[in-house]
C-alpha positions as CSV (number, residue, x, y, z in Angstrom):
1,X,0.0,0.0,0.0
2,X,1.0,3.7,-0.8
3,X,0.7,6.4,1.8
4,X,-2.7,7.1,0.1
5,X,-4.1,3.9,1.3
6,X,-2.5,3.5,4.5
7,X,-4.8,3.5,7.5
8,X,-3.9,5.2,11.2
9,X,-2.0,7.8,10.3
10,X,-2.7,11.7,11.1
11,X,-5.4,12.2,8.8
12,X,-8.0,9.6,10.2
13,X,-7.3,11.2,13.9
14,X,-10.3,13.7,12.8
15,X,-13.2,11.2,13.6
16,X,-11.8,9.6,16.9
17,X,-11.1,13.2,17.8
18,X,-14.8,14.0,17.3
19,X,-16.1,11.3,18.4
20,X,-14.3,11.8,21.8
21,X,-15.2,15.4,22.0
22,X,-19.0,14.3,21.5
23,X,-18.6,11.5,23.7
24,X,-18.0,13.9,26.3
25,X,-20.7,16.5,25.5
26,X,-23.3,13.5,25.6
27,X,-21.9,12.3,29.2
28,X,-22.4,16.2,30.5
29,X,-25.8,16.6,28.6
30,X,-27.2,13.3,29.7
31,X,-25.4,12.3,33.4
32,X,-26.7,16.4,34.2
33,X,-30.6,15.7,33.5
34,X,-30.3,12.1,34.9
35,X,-33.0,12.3,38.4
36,X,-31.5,9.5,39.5
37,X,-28.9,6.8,39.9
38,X,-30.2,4.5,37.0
39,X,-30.8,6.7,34.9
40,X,-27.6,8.3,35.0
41,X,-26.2,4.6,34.3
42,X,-28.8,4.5,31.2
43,X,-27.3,7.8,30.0
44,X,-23.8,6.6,30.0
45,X,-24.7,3.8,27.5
46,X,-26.5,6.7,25.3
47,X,-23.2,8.8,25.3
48,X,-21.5,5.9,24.1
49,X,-23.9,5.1,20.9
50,X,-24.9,9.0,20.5
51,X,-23.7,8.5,16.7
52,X,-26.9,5.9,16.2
53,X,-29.1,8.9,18.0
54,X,-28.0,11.7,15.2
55,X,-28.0,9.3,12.4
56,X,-31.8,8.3,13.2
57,X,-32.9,12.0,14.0
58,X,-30.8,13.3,10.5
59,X,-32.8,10.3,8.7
60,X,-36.1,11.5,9.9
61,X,-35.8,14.8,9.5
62,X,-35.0,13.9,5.6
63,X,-38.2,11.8,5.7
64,X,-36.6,8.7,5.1
């Protein structure tokens, strides 16, 4: 493989990096309207998938 096609490098840092910083919005967003202890937990798992969240809402908004 050239360095075109090589994989890891400095150019595909952008989507961990994004992920990461969104990971960490969600966490604040949902942990700081959690009421209680469970759902606190339950909003930990949703910062971790928020990705499936905007990909769902961005599809329905389109009408698909």
């Amino acid at each position: 493989m050239n360095e075109r096609q090589s994989r890891g490098g400095p150019a595909g840092a952008g989507g961990g990096a994004v992920y990461g910083l969104g990971l960490i919005g969600a966490l604040i967003y949902y942990i700081g309207a959690a009421d209680g202890f469970w759902v606190g937990v339950l909003g930990v798992l949703k910062s971790i998938i928020w990705p499936v969240f905007v990909v769902h809402d961005l599809l329905r908004l389109l009408g698909s």
